[in-house]
VEXLUM-341910 format. One line per field, with one value per residue: chain; residue number from 0; x, y negated, z negated of N, C-alpha, C, O in turn. Coordinates in Angstrom, 3 decimals. Example, Ala and Ser with C-alpha at 12.3 -4.5 7.8 and 13.67 -1.06 7.14 Angstrom:
% VEXLUM-341910
kette = c(A:A) $
nr = c(0:1) $
nX = c(13.190:12.850) $
nY = c(5.690:2.250) $
nZ = c(-7.800:-7.080) $
caX = c(12.300:13.670) $
caY = c(4.500:1.060) $
caZ = c(-7.800:-7.140) $
cX = c(13.200:12.900) $
cY = c(3.300:-0.030) $
cZ = c(-7.800:-7.870) $
oX = c(14.236:13.409) $
oY = c(3.319:-1.138) $
oZ = c(-8.465:-8.039) $
This chain:
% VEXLUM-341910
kette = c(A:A:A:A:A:A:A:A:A:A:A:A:A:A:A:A:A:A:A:A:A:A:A:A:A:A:A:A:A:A:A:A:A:A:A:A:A:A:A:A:A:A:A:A:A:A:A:A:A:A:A:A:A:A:A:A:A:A:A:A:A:A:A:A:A:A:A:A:A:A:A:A:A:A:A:A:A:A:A:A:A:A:A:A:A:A:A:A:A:A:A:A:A:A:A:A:A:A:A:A:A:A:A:A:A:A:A:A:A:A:A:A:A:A:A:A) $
nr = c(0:1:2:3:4:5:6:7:8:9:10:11:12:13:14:15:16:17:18:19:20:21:22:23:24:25:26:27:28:29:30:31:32:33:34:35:36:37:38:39:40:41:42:43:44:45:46:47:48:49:50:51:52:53:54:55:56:57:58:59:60:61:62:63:64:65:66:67:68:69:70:71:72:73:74:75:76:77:78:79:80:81:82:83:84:85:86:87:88:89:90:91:92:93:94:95:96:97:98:99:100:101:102:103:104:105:106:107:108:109:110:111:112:113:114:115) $
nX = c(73.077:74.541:74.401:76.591:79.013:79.293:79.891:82.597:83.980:84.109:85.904:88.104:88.725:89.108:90.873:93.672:93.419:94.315:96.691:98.024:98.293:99.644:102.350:102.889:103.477:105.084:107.162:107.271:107.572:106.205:106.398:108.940:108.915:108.029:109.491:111.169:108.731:108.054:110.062:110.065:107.297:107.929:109.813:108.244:106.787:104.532:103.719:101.175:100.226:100.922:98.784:96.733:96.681:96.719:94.078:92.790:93.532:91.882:89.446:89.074:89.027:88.220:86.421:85.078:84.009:82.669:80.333:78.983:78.240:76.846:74.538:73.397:72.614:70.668:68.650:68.469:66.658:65.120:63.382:62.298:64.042:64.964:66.430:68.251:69.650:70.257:72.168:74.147:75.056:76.144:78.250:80.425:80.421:81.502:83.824:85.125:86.004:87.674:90.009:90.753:91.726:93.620:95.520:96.582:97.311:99.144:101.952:103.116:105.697:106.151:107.705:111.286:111.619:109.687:107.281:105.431) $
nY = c(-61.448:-60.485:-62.281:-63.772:-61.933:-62.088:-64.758:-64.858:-62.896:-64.086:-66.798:-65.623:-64.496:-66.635:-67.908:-66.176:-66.089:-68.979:-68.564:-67.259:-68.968:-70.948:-69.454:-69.001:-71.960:-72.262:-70.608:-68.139:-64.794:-63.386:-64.469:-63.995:-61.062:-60.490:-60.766:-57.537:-56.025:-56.248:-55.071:-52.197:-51.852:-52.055:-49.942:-48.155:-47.584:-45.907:-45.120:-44.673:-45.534:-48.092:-48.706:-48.415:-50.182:-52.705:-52.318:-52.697:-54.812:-56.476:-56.383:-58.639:-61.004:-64.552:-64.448:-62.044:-61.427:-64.133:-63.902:-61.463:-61.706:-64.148:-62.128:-60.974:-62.786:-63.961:-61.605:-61.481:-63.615:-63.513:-61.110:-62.422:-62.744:-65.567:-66.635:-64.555:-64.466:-67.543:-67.635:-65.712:-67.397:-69.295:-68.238:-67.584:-69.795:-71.658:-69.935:-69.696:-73.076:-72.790:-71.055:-72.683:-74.712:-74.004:-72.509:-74.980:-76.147:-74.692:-73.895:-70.862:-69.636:-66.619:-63.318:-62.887:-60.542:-59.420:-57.859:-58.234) $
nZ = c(-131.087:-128.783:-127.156:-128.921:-128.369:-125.745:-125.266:-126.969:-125.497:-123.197:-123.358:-124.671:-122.167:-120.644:-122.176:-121.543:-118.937:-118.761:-119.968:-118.259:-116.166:-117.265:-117.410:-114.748:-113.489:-114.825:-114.626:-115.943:-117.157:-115.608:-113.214:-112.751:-112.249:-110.146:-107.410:-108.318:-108.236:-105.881:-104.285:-105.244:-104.261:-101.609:-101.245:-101.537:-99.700:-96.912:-93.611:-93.313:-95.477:-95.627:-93.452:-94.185:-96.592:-95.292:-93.795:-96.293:-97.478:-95.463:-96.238:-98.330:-96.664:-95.329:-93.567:-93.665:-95.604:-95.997:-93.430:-95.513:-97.498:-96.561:-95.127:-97.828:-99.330:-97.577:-97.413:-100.328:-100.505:-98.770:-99.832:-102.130:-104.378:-105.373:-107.703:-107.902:-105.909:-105.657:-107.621:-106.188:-104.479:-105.612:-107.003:-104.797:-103.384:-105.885:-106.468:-103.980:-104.072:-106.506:-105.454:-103.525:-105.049:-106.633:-105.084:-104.396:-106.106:-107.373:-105.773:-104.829:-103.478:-100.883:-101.488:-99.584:-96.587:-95.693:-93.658:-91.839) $
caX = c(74.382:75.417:75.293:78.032:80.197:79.742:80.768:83.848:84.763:84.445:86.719:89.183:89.015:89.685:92.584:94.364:93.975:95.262:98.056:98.617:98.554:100.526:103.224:103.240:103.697:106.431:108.378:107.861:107.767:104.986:107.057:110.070:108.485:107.214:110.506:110.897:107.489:107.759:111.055:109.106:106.276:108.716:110.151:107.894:105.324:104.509:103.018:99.538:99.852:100.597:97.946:95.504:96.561:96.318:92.942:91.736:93.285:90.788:88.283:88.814:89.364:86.949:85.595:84.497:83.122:81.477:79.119:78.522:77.398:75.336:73.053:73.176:71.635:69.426:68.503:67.659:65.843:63.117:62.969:62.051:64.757:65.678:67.501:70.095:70.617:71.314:73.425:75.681:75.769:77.119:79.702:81.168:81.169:82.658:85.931:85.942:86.646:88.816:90.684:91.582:92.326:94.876:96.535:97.334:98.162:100.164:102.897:103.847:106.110:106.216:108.858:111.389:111.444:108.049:107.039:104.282) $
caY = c(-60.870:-60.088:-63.646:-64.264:-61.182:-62.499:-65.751:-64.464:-62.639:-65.421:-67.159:-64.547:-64.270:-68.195:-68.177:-65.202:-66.950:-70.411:-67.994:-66.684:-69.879:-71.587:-68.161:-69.012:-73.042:-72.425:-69.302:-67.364:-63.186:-62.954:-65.123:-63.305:-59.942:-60.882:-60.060:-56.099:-54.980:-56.175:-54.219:-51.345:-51.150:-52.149:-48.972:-47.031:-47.200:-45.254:-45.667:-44.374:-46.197:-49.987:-49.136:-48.440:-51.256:-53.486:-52.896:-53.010:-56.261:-57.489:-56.279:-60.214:-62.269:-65.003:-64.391:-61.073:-61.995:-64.732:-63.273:-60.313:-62.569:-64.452:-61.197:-60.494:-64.011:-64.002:-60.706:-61.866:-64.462:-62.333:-60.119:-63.447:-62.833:-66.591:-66.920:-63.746:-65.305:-69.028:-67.042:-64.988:-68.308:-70.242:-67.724:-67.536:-71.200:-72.081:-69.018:-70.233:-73.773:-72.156:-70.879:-73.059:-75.788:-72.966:-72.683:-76.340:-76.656:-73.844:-73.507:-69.861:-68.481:-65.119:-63.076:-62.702:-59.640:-59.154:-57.031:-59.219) $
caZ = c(-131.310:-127.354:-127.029:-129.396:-127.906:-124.860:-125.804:-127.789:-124.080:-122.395:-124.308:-124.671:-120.477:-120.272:-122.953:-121.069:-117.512:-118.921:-120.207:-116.957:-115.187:-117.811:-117.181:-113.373:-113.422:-116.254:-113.845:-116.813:-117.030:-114.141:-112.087:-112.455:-112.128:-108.708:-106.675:-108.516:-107.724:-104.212:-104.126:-105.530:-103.429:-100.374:-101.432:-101.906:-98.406:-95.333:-92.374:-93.310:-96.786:-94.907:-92.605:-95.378:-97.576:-94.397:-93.642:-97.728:-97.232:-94.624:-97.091:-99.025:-95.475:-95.517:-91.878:-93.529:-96.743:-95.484:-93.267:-96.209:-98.318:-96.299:-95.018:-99.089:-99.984:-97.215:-97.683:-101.314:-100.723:-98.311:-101.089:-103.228:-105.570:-105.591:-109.152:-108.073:-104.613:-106.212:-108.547:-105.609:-103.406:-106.615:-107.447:-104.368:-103.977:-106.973:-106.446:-102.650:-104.674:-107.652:-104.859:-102.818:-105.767:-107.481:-103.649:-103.861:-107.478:-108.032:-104.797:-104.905:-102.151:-100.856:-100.973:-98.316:-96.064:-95.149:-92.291:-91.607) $
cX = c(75.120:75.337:76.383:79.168:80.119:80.631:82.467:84.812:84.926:85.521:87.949:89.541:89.724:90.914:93.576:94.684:94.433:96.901:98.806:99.107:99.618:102.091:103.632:104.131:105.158:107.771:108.837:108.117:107.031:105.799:108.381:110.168:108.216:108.559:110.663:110.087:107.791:108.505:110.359:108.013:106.452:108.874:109.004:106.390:105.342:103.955:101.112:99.298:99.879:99.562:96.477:95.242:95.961:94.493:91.797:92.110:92.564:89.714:87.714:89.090:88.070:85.824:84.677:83.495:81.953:80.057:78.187:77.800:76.287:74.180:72.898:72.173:70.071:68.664:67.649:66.667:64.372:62.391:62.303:62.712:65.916:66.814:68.843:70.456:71.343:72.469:74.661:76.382:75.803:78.659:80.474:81.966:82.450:84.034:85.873:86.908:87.797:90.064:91.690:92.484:93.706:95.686:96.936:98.073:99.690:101.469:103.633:104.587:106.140:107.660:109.383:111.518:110.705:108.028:106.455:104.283) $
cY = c(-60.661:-61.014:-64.270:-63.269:-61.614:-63.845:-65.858:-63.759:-63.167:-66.103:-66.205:-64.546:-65.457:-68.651:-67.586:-65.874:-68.328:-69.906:-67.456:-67.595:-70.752:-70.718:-69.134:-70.601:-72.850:-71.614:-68.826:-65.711:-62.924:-63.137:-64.255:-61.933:-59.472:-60.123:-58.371:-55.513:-54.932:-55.230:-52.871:-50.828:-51.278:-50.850:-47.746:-46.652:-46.330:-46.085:-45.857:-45.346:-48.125:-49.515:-49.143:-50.099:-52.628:-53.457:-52.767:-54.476:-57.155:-57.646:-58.493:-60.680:-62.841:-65.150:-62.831:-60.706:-62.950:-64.196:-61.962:-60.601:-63.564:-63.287:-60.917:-61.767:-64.189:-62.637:-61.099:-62.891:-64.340:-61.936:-60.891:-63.172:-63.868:-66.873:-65.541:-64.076:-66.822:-68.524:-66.642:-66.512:-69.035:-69.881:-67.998:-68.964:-72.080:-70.930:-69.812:-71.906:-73.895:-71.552:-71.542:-74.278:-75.083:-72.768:-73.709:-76.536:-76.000:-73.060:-72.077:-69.498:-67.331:-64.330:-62.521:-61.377:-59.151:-58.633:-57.886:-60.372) $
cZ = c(-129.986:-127.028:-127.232:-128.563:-126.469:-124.391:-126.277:-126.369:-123.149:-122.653:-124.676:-122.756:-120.197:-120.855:-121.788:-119.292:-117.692:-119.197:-118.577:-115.893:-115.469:-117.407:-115.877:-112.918:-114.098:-115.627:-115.283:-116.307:-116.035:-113.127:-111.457:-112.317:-110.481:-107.621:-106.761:-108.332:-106.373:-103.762:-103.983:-104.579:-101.774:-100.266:-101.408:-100.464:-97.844:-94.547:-92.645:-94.654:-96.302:-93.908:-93.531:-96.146:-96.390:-94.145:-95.425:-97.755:-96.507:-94.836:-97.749:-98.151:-95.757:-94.475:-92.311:-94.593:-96.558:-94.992:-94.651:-97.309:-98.175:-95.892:-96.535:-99.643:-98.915:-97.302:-99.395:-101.247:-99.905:-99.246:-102.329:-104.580:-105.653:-106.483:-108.816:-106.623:-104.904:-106.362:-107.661:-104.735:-104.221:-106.629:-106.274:-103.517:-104.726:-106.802:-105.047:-103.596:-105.498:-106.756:-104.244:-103.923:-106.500:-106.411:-104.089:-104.987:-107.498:-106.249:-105.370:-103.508:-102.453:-100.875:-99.430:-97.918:-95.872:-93.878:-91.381:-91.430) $
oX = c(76.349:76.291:77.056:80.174:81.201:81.562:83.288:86.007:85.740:86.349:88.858:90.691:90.802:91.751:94.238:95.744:94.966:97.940:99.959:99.937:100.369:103.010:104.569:105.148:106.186:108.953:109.952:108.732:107.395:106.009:108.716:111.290:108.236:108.422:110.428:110.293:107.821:108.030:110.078:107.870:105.673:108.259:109.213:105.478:106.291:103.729:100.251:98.195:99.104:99.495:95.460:94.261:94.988:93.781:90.576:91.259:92.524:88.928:86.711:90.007:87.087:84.742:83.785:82.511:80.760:79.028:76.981:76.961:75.343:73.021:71.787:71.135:68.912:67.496:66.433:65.797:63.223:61.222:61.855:62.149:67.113:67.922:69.976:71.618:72.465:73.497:75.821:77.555:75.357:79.697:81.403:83.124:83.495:85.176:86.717:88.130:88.690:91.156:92.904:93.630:94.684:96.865:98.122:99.220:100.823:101.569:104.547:103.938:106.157:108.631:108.725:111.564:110.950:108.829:106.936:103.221) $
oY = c(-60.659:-61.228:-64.981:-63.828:-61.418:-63.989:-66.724:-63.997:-62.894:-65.835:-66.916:-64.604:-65.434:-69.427:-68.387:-66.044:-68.862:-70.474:-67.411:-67.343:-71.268:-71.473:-69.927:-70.581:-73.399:-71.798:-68.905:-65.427:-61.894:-62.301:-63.967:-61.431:-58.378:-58.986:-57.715:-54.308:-53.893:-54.450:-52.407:-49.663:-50.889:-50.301:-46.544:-45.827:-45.595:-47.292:-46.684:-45.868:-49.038:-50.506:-49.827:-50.836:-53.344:-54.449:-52.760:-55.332:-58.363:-58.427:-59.200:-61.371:-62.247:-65.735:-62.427:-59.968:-62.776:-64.053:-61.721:-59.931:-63.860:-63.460:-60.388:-61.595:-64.425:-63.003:-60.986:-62.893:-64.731:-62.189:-60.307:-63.311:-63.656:-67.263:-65.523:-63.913:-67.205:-68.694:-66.935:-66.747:-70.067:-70.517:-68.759:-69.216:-72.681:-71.302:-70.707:-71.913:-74.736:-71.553:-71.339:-74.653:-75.750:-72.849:-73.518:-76.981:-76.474:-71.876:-72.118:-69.094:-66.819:-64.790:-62.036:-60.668:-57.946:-59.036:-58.209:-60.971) $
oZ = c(-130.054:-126.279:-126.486:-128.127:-125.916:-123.598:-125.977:-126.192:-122.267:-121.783:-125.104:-122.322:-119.604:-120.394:-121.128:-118.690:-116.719:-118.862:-118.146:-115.020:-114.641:-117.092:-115.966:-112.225:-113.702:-115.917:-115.799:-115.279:-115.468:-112.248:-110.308:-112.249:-109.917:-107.169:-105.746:-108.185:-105.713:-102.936:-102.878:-104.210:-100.904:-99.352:-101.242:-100.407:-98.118:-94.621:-92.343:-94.812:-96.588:-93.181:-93.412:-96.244:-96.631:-94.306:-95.579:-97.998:-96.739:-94.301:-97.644:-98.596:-96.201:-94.515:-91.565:-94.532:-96.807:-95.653:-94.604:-97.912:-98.907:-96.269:-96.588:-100.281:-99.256:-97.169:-99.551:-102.119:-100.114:-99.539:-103.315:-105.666:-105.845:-106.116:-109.295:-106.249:-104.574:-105.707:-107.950:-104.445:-103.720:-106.448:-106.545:-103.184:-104.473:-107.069:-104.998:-103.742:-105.389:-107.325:-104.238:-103.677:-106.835:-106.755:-104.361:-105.000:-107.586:-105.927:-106.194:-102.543:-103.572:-100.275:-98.509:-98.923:-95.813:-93.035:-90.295:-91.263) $
């Protein structure tokens, strides 16, 4: 039975991101949403809040991930827990891949007035 519900959420996850991707390609409601938030959270910073967000953003850089994931796989694989080290150095594989192929597909610009 938690086979099938997992199945059924799988499948529900993969509809919802084809919807989302289909949204973005199309410059539907996501697309056009994109400018008012920025406004929004243009509006709405400080100093201490961009210096925060700045360094949670260096949290996903891949100079910092990288390494964190390799002491985690090798780290597993001392520990001889081969099958959940395959497993982390698949996943992050395959999103580094999913990544960069959704960069190329899908050309988003940023908006303008960026600090940064």
């Amino acid at each position: 039975h938690s086979q099938l519900n997992r199945a059924v959420f799988t499948l529900f996850l993969l509809l919802l991101t084809l919807l989302l991707v289909l949204d973005m390609t199309e410059h539907g409601l996501f697309y056009h949403l994109n400018q008012p938030i920025h406004q929004l959270f243009l509006n709405a910073h400080n100093a201490t809040a961009t210096k925060l967000a700045v360094c949670a953003s260096f949290l996903g850089y891949k100079f910092v991930v990288g390494p964190i994931v390799a002491v985690l796989v090798g780290w597993m694989f001392l520990q001889r827990y081969w099958r959940a080290g395959l497993h982390l150095l698949g996943v992050v594989i395959f999103t580094g891949a999913i990544v960069t192929v959704c960069k190329t597909w899908i050309a988003y610009p940023r908006p303008g007035g960026l600090l940064y």
